[in-house]
N, C-alpha and C positions, 0 to 999 in steps of 0.2 A: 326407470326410463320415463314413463309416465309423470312424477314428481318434474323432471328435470325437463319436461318439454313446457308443462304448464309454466313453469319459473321460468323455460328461456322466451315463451310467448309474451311476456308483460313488456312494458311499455318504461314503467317507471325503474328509474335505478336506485338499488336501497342495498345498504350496505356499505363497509368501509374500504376506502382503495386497501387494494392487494399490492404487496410488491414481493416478486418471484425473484429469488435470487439462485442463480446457476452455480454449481459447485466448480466448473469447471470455468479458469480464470481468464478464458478465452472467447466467453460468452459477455456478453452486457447484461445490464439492471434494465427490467423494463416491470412499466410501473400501470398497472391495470384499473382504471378508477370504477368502471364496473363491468358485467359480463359482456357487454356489446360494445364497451369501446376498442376491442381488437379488429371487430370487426364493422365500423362506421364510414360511412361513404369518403372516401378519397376523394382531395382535391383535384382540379381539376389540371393544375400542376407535375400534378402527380400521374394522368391519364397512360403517360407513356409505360411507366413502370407496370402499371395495370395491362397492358397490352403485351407487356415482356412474361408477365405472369401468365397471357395465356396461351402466350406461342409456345411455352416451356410446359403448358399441360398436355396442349395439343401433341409436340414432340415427344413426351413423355410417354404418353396412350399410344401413338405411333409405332415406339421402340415393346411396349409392351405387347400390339398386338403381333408385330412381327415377331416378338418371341413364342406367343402362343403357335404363329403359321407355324414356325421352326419346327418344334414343340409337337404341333399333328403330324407333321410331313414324316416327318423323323418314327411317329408311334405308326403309323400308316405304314411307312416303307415297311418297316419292321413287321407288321402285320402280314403285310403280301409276303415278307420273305419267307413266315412263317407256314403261309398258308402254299408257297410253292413247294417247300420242302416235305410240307405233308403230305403233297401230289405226287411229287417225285419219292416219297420217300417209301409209300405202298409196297408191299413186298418183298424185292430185294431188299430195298433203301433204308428199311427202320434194322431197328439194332433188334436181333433174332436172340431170347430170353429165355431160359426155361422156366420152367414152374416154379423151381427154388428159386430161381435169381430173382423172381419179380417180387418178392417177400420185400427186399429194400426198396424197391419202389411204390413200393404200397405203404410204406412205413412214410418216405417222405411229403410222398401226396396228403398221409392224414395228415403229416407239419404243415403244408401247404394250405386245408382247410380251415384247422384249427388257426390259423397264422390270419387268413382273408378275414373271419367271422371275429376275430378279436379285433382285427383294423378295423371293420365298419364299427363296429365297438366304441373305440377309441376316437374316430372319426365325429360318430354324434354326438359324443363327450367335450369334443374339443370346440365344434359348435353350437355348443350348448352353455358354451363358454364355465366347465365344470372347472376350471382352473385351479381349484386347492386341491384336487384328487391329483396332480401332477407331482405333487414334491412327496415322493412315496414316503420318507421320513415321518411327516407328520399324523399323527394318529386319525384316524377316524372320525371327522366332527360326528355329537350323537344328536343330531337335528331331525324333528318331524316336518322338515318344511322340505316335504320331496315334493320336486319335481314332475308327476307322475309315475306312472309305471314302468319306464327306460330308466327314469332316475334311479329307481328306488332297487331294481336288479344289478345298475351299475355301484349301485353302495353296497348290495349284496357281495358282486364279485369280489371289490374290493377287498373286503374284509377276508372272504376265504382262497386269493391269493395271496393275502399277506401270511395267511397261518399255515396252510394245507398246499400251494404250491410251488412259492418261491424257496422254502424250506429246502428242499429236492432236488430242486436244479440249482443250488447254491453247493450243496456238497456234492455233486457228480461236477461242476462246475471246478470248485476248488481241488476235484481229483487229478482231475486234466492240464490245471495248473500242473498240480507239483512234476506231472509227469513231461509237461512240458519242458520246466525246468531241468529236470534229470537229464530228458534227452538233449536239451540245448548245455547244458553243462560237459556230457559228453561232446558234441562236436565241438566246445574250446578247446577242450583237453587235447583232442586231436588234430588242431591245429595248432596250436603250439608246440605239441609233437613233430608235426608237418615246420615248422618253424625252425625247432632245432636239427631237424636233421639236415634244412639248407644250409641254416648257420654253421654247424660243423662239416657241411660236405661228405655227409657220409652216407655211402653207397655200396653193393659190392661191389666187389673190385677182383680182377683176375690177374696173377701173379706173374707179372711180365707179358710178354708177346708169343705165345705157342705156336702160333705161326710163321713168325718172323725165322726167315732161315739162315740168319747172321745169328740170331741168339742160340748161343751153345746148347742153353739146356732146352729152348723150344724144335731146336729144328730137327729133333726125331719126334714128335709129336705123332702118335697113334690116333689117327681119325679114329672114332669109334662108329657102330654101324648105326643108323640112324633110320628110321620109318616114317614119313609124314604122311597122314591122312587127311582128307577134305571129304566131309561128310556132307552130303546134298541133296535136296528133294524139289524139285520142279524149279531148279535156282537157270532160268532161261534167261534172264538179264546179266548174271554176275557171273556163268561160268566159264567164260573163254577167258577172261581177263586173272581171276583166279591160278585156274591150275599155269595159266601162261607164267604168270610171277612164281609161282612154286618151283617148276620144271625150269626155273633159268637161277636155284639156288647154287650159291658158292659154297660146292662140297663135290668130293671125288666120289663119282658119278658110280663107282663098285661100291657105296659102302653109302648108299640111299636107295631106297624103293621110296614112292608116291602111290598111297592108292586113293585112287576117285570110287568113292562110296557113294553109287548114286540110289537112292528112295525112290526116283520119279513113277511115279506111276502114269505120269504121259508117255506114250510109246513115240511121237517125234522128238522131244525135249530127251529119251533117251538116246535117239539117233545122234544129236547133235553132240552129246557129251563124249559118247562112245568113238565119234569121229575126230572129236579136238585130240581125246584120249588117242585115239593108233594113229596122228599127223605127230604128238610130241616123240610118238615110240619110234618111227621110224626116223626119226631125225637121231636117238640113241640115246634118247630118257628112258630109265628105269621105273617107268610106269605101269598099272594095272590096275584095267575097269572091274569096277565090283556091284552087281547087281541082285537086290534078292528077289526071290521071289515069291515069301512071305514076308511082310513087312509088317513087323510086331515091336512093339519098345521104343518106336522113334529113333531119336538121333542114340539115345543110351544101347538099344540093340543094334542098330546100325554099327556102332563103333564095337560092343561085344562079339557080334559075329565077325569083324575084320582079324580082330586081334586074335581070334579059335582057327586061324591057318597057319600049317605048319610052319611054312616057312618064316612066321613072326617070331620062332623063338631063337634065331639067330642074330637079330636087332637088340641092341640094347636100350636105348631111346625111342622116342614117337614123340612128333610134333604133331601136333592139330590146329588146324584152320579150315575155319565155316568158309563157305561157297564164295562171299563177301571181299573176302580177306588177301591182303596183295600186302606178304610182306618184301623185304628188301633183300635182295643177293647174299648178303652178307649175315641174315637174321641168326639162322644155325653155329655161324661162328663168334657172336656177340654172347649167345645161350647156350647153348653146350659144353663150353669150357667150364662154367662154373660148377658143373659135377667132379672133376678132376679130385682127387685129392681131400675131395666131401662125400664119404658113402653114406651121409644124411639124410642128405639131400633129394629130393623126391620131388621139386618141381620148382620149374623156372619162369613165371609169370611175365612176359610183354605189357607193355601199355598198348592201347587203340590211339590211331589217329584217325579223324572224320575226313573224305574229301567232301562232302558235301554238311560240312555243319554252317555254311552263310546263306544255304539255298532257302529256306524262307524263318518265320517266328520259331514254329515248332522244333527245326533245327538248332535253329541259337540255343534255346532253352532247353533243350535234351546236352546238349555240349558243355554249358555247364553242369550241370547233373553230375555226366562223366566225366568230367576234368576233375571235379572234387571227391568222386569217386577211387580215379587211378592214383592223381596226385596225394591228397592226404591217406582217405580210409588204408588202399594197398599197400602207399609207403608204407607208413607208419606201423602197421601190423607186421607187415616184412621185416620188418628192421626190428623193434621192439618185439615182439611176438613169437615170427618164425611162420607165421601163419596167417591166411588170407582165403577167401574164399577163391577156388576158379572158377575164373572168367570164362571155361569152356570152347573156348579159343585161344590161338597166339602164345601159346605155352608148350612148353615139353616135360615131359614127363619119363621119368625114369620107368623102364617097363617092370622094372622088379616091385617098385613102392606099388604100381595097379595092381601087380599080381598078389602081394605081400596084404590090400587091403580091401582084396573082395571081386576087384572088377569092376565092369560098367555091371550098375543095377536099373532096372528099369519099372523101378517103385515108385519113382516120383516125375515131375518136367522138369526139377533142375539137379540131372544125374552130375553136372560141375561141382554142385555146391556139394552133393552125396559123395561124390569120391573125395574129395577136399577132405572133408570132414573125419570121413573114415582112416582117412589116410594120415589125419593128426592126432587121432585116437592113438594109431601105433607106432608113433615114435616119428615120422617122416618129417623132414621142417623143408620151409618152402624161401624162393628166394623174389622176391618183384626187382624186374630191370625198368625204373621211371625211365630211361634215358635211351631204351630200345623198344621202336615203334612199330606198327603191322598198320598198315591201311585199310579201312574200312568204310561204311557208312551207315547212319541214323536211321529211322526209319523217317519219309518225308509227309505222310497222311497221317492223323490222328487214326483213323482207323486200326492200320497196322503198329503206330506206336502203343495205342487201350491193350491191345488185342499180348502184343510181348509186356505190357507192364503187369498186365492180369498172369502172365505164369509165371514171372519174376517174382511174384507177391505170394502167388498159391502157395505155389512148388516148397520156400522156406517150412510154412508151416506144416505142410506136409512130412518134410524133412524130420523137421521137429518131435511130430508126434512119433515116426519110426527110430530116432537116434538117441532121445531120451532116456530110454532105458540102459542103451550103450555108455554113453555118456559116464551117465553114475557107477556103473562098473567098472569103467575104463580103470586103469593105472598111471594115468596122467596125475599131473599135480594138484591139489587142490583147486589153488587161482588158475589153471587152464581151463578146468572144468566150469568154475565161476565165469571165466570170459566165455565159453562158449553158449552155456546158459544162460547167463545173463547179459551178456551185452551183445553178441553175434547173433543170437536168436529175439530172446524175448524186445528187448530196447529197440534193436534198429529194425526187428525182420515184425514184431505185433506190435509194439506200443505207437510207433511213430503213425504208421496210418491210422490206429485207432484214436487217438487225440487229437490229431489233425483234423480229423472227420469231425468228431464227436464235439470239439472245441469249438471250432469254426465254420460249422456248416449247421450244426444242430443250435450247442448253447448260445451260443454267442445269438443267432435270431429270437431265442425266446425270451432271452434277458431283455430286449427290448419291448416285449409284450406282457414280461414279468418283472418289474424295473426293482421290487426289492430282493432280487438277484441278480448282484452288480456282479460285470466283467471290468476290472480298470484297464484303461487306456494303457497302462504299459505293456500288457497281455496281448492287445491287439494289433499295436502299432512296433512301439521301441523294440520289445527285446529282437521279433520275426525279422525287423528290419534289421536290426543286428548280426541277425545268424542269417538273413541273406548276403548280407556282405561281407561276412567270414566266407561261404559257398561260395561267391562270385570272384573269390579273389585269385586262387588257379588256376582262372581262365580273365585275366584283367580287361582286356579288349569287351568283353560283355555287360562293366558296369551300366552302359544307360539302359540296360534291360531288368535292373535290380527289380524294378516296381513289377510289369509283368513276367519274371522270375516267382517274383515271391506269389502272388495271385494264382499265377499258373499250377503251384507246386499247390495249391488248397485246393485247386478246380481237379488234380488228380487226383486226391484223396481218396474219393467217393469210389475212383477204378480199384486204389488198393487195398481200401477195406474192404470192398467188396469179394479182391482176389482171396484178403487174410481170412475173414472168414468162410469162403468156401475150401481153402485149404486144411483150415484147424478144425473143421467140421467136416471136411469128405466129403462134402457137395458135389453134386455133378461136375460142376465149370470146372473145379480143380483136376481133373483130369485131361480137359482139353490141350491140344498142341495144336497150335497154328503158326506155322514157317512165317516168319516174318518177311512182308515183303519188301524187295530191294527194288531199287530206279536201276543201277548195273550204270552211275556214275564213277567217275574218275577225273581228274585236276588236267590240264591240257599238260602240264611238265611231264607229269607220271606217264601218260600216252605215248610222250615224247621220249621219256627213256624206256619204256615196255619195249618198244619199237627197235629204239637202237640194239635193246638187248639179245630183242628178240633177233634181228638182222645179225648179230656177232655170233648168234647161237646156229644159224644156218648154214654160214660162213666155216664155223671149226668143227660141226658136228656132222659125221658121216651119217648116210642114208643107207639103211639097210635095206639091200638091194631084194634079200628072197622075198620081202613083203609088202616093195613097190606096187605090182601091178592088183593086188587084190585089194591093196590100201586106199590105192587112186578109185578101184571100182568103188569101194564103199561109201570113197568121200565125196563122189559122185553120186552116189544114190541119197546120202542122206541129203546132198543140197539139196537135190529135187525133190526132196518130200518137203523140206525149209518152204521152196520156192512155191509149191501147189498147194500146200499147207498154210501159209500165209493170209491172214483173215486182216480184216481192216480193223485200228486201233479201236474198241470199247471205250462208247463215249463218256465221261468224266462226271458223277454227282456225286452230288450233296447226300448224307447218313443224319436222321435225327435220333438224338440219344437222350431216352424218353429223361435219365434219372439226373441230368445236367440241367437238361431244362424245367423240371420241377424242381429242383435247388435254385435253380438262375430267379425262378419267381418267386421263391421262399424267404430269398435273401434279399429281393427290388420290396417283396411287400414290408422286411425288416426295417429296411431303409426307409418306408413314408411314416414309420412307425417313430423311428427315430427321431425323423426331421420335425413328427410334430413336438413333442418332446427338447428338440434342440439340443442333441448328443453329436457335437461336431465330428470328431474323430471314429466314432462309431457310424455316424453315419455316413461318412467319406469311402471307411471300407466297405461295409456293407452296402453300398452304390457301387465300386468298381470291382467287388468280387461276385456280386449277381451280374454283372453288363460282363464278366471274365467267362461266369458260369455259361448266358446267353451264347456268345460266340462259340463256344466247344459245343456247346448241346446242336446248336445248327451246323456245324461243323464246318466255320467259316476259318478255321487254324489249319495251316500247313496247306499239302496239295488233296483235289478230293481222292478220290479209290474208282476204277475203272470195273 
């Protein structure tokens, strides 16, 4: 620099003209006759142009500094929102961790340090304009001309991240690939599965009309005796509309019982079930309140102790549906017949339908999840297989295959997936109805949705470590025992959150701080984009959500691996059960025909008179407890989740990491997956938690 100031201070011009010629044929020849004739006073001719040149600097500097205002306003807002959520967040409001759980966030906080200290790093490098250290390719020049002391530790580093680090996270790296592969190779296979089974229209199918009383061979048809349970614990939003839709099922009314299995351990929320309960009884539903009063096993003991009264052993059947769940009149008669004439047969699987999957982001993107869930994975195993996991709702169940495979066990939080399993161990096969729906709803706060993905995710491995053994002993077929081991557990229930996490949360930021350990571009962008639009395609209405889809499904990772390994480790958290909570929405149509239903059911159903006046008293007592009981709605915040928002900054410091660097596609995600991280961690998705 020195050299080139003394040579541009001279006076005299020496040297031969230069002429620059531009490669691109769109450019002109311009011919330089020495260093300062580009830049020699302008006639005066010429004045105006010179004045256009400087309204276009002034403009310039204008637009740039109003991008800085933007730019603070924007890191400002942000800061306050931070700093309120912290305020609000004291106490109840931060996310309550135990001792093991904070092991992951202590792990990514040291990413988080080690990630900072390597940007100022990189930072003094890059204004130090150290520019041949950037092409990691090129060997180490062996120069004594350092720089100082920052210099000469930054050639240090160098050298022992080319030999000693990148090494390491190049092959944990390329593991992640192949496994991403496998499992993205899986969900083709499974939709093309899901492909041919639209293209050939094939379903079960029931052998004429068993009801129809014109057909000869249906119209002696033998109702069989059927049990439906609604298993519930403090569900004060969703129970009147529930057992209402159960109690208005199309079935002869001798040859159903309903029991409401209520958990609550609020003593008005029991008032109030117990009195929807004796208003459907006297109207002359076959209903009956079930209360315990040791409450052990969750919803697994809850359902064990229903099914240990005597008079369950004169049922053949039992449907189950959560508190939530409004199926249709007609549900028993679309599922029950497919037992007829199949003594195989040990369970008949419904699909969910959401009324509230448009109600905000987190809904949309939960709704895909499940569409691709019911539509391919249950098809497809139904049909191909025989076998699928229950959904622990909206199915029935032959009462002999529960009896025949154990019962409800109350070993694990997902006693669905425990009896499924056990139950395919001994021969039962299972049938999924895509085309018979139950109504239901999402959970609408990120809180309650972390809260059921974390025991969706434990529970498997849980499973896992108890059925194992079973498993390999079982007298199943080889390839059963392979699908269950390897693709139903290990693939979809450990590897997937663990790659996800580990790929994209961890390596994927260090490759930028370790750059001769490359992620390529198709790993990060194509294939994901790819297998998000395979996912999105079940639910079509949801393509313009592909991008925060995809985002969203990495932002939970962090919840499921967390759930997988305290599952596969016995961690405390895997134990936990938390009811999911419901809003106790529903679609104004559905209101509309509950209503009518309900009105036709008043109209043809007698009222049993011996238990009028004690009935009226009760339903009187409990309103008044409703009505004094009655507290003012719990005002609505914000949750900070400490291990979102150190991923959220893990992945913004990736990204300046990047940007110095000039890793476009790298750095685009890793900018919109930390600002995806930010929003969850401040818990600005879906509605708050009261």
């Amino acid at each position: 620099m020195a050299k080139f100031s003394r040579w541009w201070g001279k006076d005299t011009r020496k040297g031969t003209p230069v002429v620059v010629t531009m490669e691109n044929p769109n450019f002109s020849v311009l011919e330089i006759d020495g260093p300062d004739a580009a830049f020699r006073p302008v006639d005066k001719d010429r004045g105006k142009n010179a004045k256009q040149f400087t309204w276009v600097l002034l403009l310039k500097a204008h637009q740039a500094v109003g991008c800085l205002s933007w730019i603070g306003n924007f890191l400002w807002a942000l800061l306050v929102t931070i700093k309120k959520r912290l305020i609000l967040g004291q106490g109840v409001g931060m996310e309550s961790e135990k001792s093991k759980g904070k092991l992951l966030l202590r792990i990514i906080l040291g990413f988080l340090v080690t990630a900072l200290a390597f940007l100022g790093f990189e930072v003094v490098a890059h204004f130090n304009d150290w520019h041949y250290f950037q092409n990691h390719n090129l060997h180490i020049p062996q120069t004594w001309e350092i720089q100082g002391w920052m210099h000469k530790l930054y050639v240090g580093w160098l050298g022992f991240r080319a030999d000693y680090v990148a090494p390491p996270i190049q092959s944990v790296s390329n593991f992640c690939v192949v496994l991403f592969l496998i499992q993205s190779a899986d969900r083709l296979i499974l939709c093309l599965g899901c492909f041919w089974i639209k293209f050939k229209k094939i379903k079960p199918r029931i052998q004429g009309d068993p009801f129809n009383s014109e057909d000869l061979e249906g119209s002696g048809y033998d109702y069989p005796m059927v049990l439906i349970q609604i298993p519930m614990c403090n569900e004060k939003e969703v129970y009147e509309q529930s057992i209402s839709a159960v109690c208005q099922m199309d079935w002869p009314k001798d040859h159903l019982l309903i029991q409401v299995l209520d958990d609550s351990d609020d003593q008005s929320i029991q008032l109030l079930i117990e009195g929807e309960v004796l208003r459907w009884s006297q109207k002359g539903v076959n209903i009956i309140y079930r209360h315990r009063l040791v409450r052990t096993g969750y919803k697994a003991g809850n359902l064990k102790s229903a099914m240990n009264c005597d008079y369950v052993k004169q049922y053949e059947f039992v449907a189950i549906f959560d508190a939530d769940f409004q199926p249709n009149p007609d549900f028993l008669k679309l599922t029950v017949p497919h037992f007829k004439d199949n003594p195989e047969l040990g369970l008949v699987q419904a699909r969910w339908s959401f009324v509230n999957k448009d109600e905000n982001l987190l809904t949309r993107l939960q709704n895909i999840n499940l569409c691709f869930h019911f539509e391919v994975e249950q098809q497809v195993n139904g049909v191909y297989l025989n076998f699928f996991g229950f959904n622990g709702t909206a199915g029935v169940w032959r009462i002999k295959a529960l009896e025949d495979s154990g019962g409800w066990l109350e070993r694990t939080t997902v006693e669905d997936m425990d009896i499924a399993v056990r139950a395919h161990l001994n021969g039962w096969k299972f049938i999924f109805l895509n085309d018979v729906r139950a109504l239901c709803e999402v959970p609408e706060s990120y809180e309650a949705y972390k809260k059921q993905q974390h025991r969706w995710h434990s529970g498997p491995m849980q499973l896992f470590r108890f059925c194992l053994p079973a498993i390999i002993t079982s007298k199943i077929s080889f390839w059963k025992k392979s699908n269950l081991i390897l693709l139903f557990f290990l693939l979809r229930k450990l590897i997937l959150p663990f790659y996800s996490f580990t790929l994209f949360c961890i390596i994927l930021p260090l490759t930028m701080f370790v750059p001769e350990a490359e992620l390529p571009s198709w790993v990060i962008c194509y294939v994901p984009v790819f297998m998000s639009f395979l996912s999105i395609l079940p639910a079509p209405r949801s393509i313009p959500f592909i991008a925060p889809y995809l985002l969203f499904e990495n932002t939970m990772s962090v919840t499921k691996f967390h759930a997988m390994v305290s599952g596969l480790f016995q961690l405390g958290s895997s134990y936990e059960w938390v009811v999911t909570k419901k809003a106790g929405r529903a679609s104004e149509p559905d209101l509309l025909a509950a209503e009518e239903r309900e009105s036709k059911a008043m109209n043809h159903l007698p009222l049993h008179r011996g238990v009028s006046e004690s009935g009226l008293s009760e339903l009187n007592k409990f309103k008044e407890h409703q009505e004094s009981g009655s507290k003012p709605p719990a005002k609505k915040m914000n949750k900070i989740y400490k291990k979102e928002l150190a991923l959220a900054f893990l992945l913004l410091t990736a990204a300046l990491r990047s940007l110095l660097s000039a890793q476009g596609v790298h750095f685009y995600f890793l900018l919109f997956q930390g600002v995806s991280f930010l929003l969850v961690g401040l818990d600005l998705i879906g509605e708050q938690v009261s």
